[in-house]
C-alpha positions in Angstrom: 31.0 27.5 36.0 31.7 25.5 39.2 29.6 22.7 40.0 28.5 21.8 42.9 28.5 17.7 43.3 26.8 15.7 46.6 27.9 12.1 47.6 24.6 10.8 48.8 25.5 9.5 52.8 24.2 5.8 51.8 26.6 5.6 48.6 29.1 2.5 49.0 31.5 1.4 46.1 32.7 -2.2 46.2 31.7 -2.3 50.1 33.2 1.4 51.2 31.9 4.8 52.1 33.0 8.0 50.6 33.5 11.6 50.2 34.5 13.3 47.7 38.2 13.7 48.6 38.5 9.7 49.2 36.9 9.1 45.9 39.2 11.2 44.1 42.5 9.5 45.7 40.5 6.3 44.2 40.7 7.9 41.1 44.2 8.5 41.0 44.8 5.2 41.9 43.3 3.3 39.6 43.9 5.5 36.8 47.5 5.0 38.1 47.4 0.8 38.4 44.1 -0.4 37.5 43.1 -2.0 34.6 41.4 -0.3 31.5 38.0 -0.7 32.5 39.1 0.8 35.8 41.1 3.6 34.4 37.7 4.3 33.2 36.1 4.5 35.9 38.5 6.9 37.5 38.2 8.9 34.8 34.9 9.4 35.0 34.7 9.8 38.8 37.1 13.0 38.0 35.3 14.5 35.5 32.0 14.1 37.8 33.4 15.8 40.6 35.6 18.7 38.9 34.7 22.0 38.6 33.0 22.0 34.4 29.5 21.9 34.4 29.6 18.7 31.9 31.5 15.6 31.2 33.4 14.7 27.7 32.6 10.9 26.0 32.6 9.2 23.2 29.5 7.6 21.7 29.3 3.8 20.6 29.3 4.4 16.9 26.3 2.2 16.1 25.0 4.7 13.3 28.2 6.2 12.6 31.7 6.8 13.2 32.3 7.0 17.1 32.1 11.2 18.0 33.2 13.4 20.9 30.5 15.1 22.8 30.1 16.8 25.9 26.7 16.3 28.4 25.8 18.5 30.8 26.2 17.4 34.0 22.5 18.7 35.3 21.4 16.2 32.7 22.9 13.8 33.8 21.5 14.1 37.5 18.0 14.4 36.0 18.5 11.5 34.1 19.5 9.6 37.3 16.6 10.6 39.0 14.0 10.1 36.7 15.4 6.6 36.4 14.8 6.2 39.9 11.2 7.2 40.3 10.2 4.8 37.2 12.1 1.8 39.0 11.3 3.1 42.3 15.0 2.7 43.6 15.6 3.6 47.5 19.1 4.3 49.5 21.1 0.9 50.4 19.2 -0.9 47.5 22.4 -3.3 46.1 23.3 -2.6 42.5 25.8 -4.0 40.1 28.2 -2.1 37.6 29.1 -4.6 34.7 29.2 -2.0 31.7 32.3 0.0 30.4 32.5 3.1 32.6 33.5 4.4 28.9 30.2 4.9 27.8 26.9 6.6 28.6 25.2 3.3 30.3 28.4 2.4 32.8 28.9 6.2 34.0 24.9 6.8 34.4 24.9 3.2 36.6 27.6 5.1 38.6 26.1 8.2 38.8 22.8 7.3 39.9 24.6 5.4 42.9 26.5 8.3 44.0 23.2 10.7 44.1 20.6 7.9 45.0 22.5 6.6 47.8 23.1 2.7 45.7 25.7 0.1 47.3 27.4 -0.2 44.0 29.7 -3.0 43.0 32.3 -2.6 40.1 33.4 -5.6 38.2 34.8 -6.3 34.6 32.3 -6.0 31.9 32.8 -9.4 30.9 30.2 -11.4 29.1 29.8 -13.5 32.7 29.9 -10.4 35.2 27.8 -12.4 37.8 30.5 -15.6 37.9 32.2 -15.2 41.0 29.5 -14.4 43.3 26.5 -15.2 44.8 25.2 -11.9 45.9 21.4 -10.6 45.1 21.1 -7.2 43.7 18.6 -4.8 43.8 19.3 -3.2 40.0 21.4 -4.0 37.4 22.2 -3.2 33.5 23.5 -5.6 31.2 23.6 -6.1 27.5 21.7 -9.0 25.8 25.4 -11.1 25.6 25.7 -10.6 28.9 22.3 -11.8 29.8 22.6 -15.0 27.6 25.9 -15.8 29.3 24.2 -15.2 32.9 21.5 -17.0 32.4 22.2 -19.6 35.0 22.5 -16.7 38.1 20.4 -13.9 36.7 18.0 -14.7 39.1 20.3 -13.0 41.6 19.3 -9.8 40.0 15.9 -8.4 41.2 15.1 -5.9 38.5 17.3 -6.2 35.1 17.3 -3.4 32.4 19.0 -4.5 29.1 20.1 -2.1 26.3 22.1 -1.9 23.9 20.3 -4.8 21.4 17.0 -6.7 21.6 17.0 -10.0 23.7 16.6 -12.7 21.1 12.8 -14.9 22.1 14.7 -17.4 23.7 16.1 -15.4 26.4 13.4 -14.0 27.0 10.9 -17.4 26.5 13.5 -18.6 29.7 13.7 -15.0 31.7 9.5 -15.0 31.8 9.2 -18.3 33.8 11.0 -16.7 36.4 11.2 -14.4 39.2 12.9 -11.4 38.0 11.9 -8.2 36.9 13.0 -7.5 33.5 12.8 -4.4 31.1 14.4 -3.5 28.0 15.1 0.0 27.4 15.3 2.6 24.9 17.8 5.1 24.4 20.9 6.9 23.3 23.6 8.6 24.2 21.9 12.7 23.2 19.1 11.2 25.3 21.8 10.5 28.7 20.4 6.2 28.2 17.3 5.1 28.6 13.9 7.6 28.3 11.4 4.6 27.8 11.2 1.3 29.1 9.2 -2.0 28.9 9.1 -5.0 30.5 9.5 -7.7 27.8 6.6 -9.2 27.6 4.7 -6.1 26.9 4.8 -4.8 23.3 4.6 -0.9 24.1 7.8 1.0 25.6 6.5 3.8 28.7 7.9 6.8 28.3 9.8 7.8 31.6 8.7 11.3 33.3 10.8 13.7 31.9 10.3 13.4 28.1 7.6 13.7 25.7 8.0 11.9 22.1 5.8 12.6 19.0 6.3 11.1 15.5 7.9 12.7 12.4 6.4 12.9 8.7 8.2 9.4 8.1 6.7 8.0 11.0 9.8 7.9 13.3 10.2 8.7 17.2 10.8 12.6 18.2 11.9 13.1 21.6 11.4 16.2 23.5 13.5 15.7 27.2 14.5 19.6 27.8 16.1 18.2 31.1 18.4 16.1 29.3 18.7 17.9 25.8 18.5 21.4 24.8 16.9 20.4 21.4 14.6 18.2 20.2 16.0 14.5 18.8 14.6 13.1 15.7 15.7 10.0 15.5 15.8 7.3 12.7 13.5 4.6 14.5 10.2 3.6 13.5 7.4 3.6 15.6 4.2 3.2 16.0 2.2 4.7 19.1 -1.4 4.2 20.3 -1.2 7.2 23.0 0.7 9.5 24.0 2.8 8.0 26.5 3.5 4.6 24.7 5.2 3.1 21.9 6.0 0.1 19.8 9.7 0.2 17.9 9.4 -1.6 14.3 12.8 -0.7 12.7 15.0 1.7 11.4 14.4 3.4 8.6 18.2 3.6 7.1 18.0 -0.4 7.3 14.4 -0.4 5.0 15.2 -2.8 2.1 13.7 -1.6 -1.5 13.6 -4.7 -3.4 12.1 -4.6 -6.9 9.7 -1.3 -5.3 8.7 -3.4 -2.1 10.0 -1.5 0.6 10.7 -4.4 3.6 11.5 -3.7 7.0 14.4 -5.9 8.7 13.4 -6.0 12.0 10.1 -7.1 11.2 11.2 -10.4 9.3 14.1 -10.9 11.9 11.1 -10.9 15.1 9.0 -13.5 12.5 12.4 -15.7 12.4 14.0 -15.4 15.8 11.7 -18.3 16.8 13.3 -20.6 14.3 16.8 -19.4 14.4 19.1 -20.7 17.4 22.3 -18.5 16.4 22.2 -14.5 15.6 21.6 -13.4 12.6 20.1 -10.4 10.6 18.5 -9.4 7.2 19.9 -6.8 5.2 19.6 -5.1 1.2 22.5 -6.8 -1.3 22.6 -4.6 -4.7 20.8 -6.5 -7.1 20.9 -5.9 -11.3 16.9 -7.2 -11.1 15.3 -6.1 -7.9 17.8 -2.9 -6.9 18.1 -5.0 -3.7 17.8 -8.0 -2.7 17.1 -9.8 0.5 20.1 -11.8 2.0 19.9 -13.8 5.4 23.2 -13.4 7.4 23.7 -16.0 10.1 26.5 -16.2 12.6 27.5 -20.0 13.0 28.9 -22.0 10.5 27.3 -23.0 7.3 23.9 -25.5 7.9 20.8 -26.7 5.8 18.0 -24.4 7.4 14.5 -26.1 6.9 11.8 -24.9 4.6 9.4 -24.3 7.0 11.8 -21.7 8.9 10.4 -19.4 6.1 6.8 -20.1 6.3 5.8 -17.4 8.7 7.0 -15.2 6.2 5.1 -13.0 2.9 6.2 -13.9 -0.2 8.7 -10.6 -0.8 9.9 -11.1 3.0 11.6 -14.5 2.3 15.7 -14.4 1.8 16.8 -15.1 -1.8 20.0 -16.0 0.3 21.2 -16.9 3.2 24.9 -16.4 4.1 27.0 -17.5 7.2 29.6 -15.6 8.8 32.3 -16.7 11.7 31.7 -13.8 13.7 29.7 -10.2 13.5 31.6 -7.1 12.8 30.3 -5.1 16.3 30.9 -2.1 18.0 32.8 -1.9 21.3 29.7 -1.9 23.2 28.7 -5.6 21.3 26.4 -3.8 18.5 26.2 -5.5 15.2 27.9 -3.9 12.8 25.6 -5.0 10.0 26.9 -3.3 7.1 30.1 -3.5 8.1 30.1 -7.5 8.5 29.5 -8.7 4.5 29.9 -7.0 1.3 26.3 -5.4 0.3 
């Protein structure tokens, strides 16, 4: 099935106009010389503007081995706009690709600037994408890494959505006092990114226009987005929602911790301790002859005395029984903790 693809008149890559036959001698060229993050990106502008109805990637492998799947490319385009209306994006606005064109976050960043009519630049997706320049942009994507290393010039970016990870309560104790818009944002790759957002200082994500979520038997998120996804998506993340249109994300439940028939949530003691922990670090489930599990504290940074009263916000069953220090996390390629990977549980 052929598909017909526009070029919005007011889209601009790195400073230059386009048409579709221009953009696919880009292509070539970069998949000919450029670098691997540009070989990516002409990859992906020839799958956008060939004649299949989808595109082929590969996910991130944050919940399991890294797969092969195909996304329609009407999807896609109702992705793009609904992420539009819900940031109220306009032709010309200035917007920054930093991600891997790889994955689902870097191509939608580029395909919402071909059909909204963005001035996109392209640069590495290194951890300090803004470093060599001064401009202000109108939208831009970043992970939390990126964020932390930007933190000096992220007020050159007007409206920031971050996925990915959760910003740590530092970052975002420093991105409040100042002027910049900043959500983060829920989503995956079966979902084509994000379909909630929330600014983050709110405690409820907003569902964007074209899905609908609901809640499972174990409490965790359905999503119902028939422009994006020809099936419903039960996911593994537990939520809680006070209407229909809102929700608060506590954890997943393939992290949940049973130690000695208390069942702990991860995410819940990590939010409690991110206040009093500088470095990142997680809580996970060791086997355990007594408790089945037990609660072990993994910090990145070398090894330090942590003080008493870094544990006092906790319950009794949420405090470590021990804490161990690692170099450096075990992540995936898009900077995901790998945390079962990283120690021996």
């Amino acid at each position: 099935m052929e598909q017909k693809i526009c070029i919005h008149p007011d889209f601009k890559l790195n400073g230059h106009s386009y048409n579709k036959e221009r953009i696919s001698e880009l292509a070539i060229m970069l998949i000919r010389d450029g670098e691997a993050h540009e070989k990516d990106l002409g990859d992906l502008i020839l799958q956008w503007f060939d004649d299949n109805d989808y595109i082929t990637l590969t996910t991130s492998g944050t919940t399991g081995k890294p797969k092969e799947i195909k996304l329609k490319k009407q999807a896609m385009e109702a992705s793009a706009l609904a992420t539009g209306e819900f940031f109220k994006l306009h032709p010309k606005d200035k917007a920054l690709l930093c991600l891997p064109a790889r994955y689902i976050a870097g191509k939608m960043m580029f395909i919402r600037a071909v059909l909204l009519g963005l001035e996109l630049d392209f640069v590495s997706p290194t951890k300090e994408p803004l470093k060599n320049t001064d401009k202000v942009y109108d939208f831009v994507a970043m992970v939390p890494l990126q964020v932390h290393h930007s933190i000096t010039q992220i007020e050159q970016c007007k409206t920031l959505i971050v996925g990915g990870a959760k910003l740590n309560d530092q970052t975002k104790k420093i991105l409040s006092g100042m002027m910049i818009d900043v959500y983060e944002t829920y989503g995956m790759t079966e979902t084509i990114t994000h379909i909630a957002a929330k600014k983050i200082n709110e405690k409820y994500f907003t569902v964007l226009p074209h899905a609908n979520i609901s809640q499972d038997e174990r409490g965790c998120l359905i999503i119902e987005a028939p422009l994006v996804s020809d099936y419903l998506i039960v996911t593994n993340d537990i939520i809680e929602m006070p209407n229909d249109i809102q929700f608060e994300w506590i954890g997943r439940i393939d992290n949940v911790i049973n130690s000695g028939g208390i069942k702990l949530i991860p995410e819940v003691i990590e939010q409690k301790l991110s206040e009093y922990i500088p470095y990142r670090f997680y809580v996970i489930g060791k086997k355990d002859a007594e408790l089945g599990q037990k609660l072990v504290l993994v910090i990145e940074h070398e090894p330090y005395t942590l003080l008493p009263e870094v544990f006092d916000s906790l319950e009794k069953y949420e405090k470590p029984k021990e804490t161990v220090f690692v170099s450096k996390f075990k992540e995936t390629p898009t900077g995901k903790v790998l945390r079962k990977e990283t120690i021996v549980t």
